[in-house]
C-alpha positions, 0 to 999 in steps of 0.5 A: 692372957686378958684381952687388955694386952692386945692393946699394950704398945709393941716396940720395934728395933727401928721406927716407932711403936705399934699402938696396939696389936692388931695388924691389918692383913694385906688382903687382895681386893681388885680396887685399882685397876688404873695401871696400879695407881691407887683408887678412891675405893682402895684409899677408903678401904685401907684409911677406913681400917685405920680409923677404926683402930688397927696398930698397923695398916698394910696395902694389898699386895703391891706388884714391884714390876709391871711384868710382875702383876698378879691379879686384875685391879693391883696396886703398883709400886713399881713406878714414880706415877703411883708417888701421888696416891701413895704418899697420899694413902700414908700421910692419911693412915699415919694421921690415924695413929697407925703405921703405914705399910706398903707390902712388896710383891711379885706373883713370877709364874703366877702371873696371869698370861692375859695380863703380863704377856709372858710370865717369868720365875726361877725355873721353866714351869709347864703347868703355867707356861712361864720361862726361866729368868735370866740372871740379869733378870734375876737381878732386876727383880731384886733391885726392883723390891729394893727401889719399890721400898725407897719408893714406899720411903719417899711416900712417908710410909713407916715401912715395908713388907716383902711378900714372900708367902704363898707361891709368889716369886720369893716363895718361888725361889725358896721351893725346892721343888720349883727352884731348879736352878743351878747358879747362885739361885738354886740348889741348896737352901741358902743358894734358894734365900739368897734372893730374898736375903739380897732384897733384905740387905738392899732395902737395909742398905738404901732406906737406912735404920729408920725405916722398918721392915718384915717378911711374910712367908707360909710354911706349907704348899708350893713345894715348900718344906717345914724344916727348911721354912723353920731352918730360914725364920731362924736365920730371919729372926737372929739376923737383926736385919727385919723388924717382924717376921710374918707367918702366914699359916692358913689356920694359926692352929692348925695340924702341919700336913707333913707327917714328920710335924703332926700332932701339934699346932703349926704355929708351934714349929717357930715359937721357940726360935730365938727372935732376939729383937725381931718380933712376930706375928701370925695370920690364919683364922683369927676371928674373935678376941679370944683367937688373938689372945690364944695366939699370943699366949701362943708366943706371937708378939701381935696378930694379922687380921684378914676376915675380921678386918673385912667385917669390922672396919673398926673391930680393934675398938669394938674389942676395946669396948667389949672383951667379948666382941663377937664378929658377925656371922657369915655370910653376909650381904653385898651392902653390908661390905659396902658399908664397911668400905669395901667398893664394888671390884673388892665386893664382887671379889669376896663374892668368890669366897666361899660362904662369905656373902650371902647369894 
């Protein structure tokens, strides 16, 4: 595949085409501290990314509960106070040409004790000191994904994304390991989606067939297990009810650590199920122009960028001009991030990252 096809529109089952095939990746950057209300260096973070080009702009992470917050400085959409900076952010992406999305996240046991008080999930966890959520709690949890995507709605985003990747809450109640309930939540592999199938079916109920809408889930760590993540894309994609799905997979092309999948690349084990009309797309180590081809070759429909993004505001364009684009290399400094539009909270944060600036 030519790098040409990278920029050939991608129709969805609902709402309005990609431009192209280049997805912003949510990525966590600290720029909003102010109760989750969006941040000057957030709103130039995201419209910078826009601008230069990317067929869909998604936010970080946004926590759905107050009680639910993950990291320090997270945007909220949890409460009718963000409406102003989150309709603002949309109309300023959209205005770009790229879709708007909010991506609708709560971090359950992974909240920090210092910020939440008392964390909650779907079972006690000792490691983490978070109690086990009520069913009314459970319910709540639900509602609120479901109203956080009427909020996202009501700001003119195009659609929303529910984080159900990386250990976070869905995450939580899909692992087999740290889900131990025993109601309607726990147990087996349907009773353990059945959280994330209720959110799916709420936003489809309250939003309506114009508004779009994907699921981001990881196959690995957690306590996850590959055949149960491939058995549930399966359910996901045949159901007709989201618009993508989103494999976060750490390294597109990577070995699978469980034994049983060994031996070929992780993307691989949900290549072959059937999507009818829900497209897909992949995260993981996508740097260069020639990574995105080989990921589509690979069967995904368009590709989440996360470091690549963060180097090159505009790198759709830049491979536009330039098939052979090559990313800057890393590590680099403090103002170069600076002038790809990151502030000072998402500066220091990459500063953690291992390689990514330079001391």
């Amino acid at each position: 595949m030519s790098t040409s096809a990278l920029f050939e529109p991608l129709t969805f089952a609902r709402g309005k085409p990609m431009k192209n095939r280049f997805a912003l990746a949510p990525l966590t950057n600290l720029q909003s501290p102010d109760g989750g209300l969006l941040s000057e260096d957030e709103f130039n973070w995201l419209v910078m990314r826009a601008k230069g080009g990317f067929g869909l702009t998604m936010t970080c992470a946004a926590h759905v509960q107050a009680g639910g917050q993950g990291f320090p400085g997270q945007l909220g959409v949890f409460s009718d106070d963000h409406l102003p900076g989150l309709t603002r952010l949309a109309s300023a992406i959209k205005a770009e040409g790229s879709l708007a999305f909010t991506q609708l996240h709560h971090a359950g046991i992974r909240s920090p004790k210092e910020i939440v008080g008392q964390p909650v999930g779907p079972s006690d966890d000792a490691e983490t000191g978070a109690r086990a959520m009520t069913g009314a709690e459970v319910e709540d949890a639900i509602e609120a994904y479901v109203a956080a995507a009427v909020r996202s709605q009501k700001a003119g985003f195009d659609g929303a994304e529910l984080h159900g990747a990386h250990g976070y809450l869905i995450a939580q109640f899909i692992s087999p390991t740290l889900n131990q309930r025993v109601d309607r939540y726990g147990g087996s592999l349907e009773n353990r989606a059945r959280f994330l199938m209720e959110a799916i079916d709420g936003v489809r109920a309250r939003c309506g067939e114009d508004f779009q809408l994907g699921v981001r889930i990881s196959p690995e760590r957690f306590g996850l297990k590959i055949a149960e993540m491939r058995e549930l894309a399966a359910e996901l994609l045949s159901g007709g009810k989201l618009d993508f799905l989103d494999l976060s997979l750490w390294d597109v092309f990577k070995e699978p650590e469980e034994e049983a999948f060994k031996g070929r690349p992780l993307v691989s084990v949900f290549t072959d199920l059937p999507r009818g009309q829900t497209r897909v797309g992949a995260a993981g180590k996508i740097m260069t122009p020639g990574d995105a081809t080989r990921t589509m070759d690979a069967g995904m429909d368009f590709v989440f960028l996360g470091r690549a993004a963060i180097l090159h505001h505009d790198y759709p364009q830049r491979v536009l001009a330039d098939g052979g684009f090559a990313p800057n290399a890393l590590p680099v400094t403090k103002d170069y991030l600076r002038q790809e539009g990151l502030g000072e909270p998402f500066v220091n944060y990459m500063s953690t990252w291992k390689g990514f600036v330079a001391a």
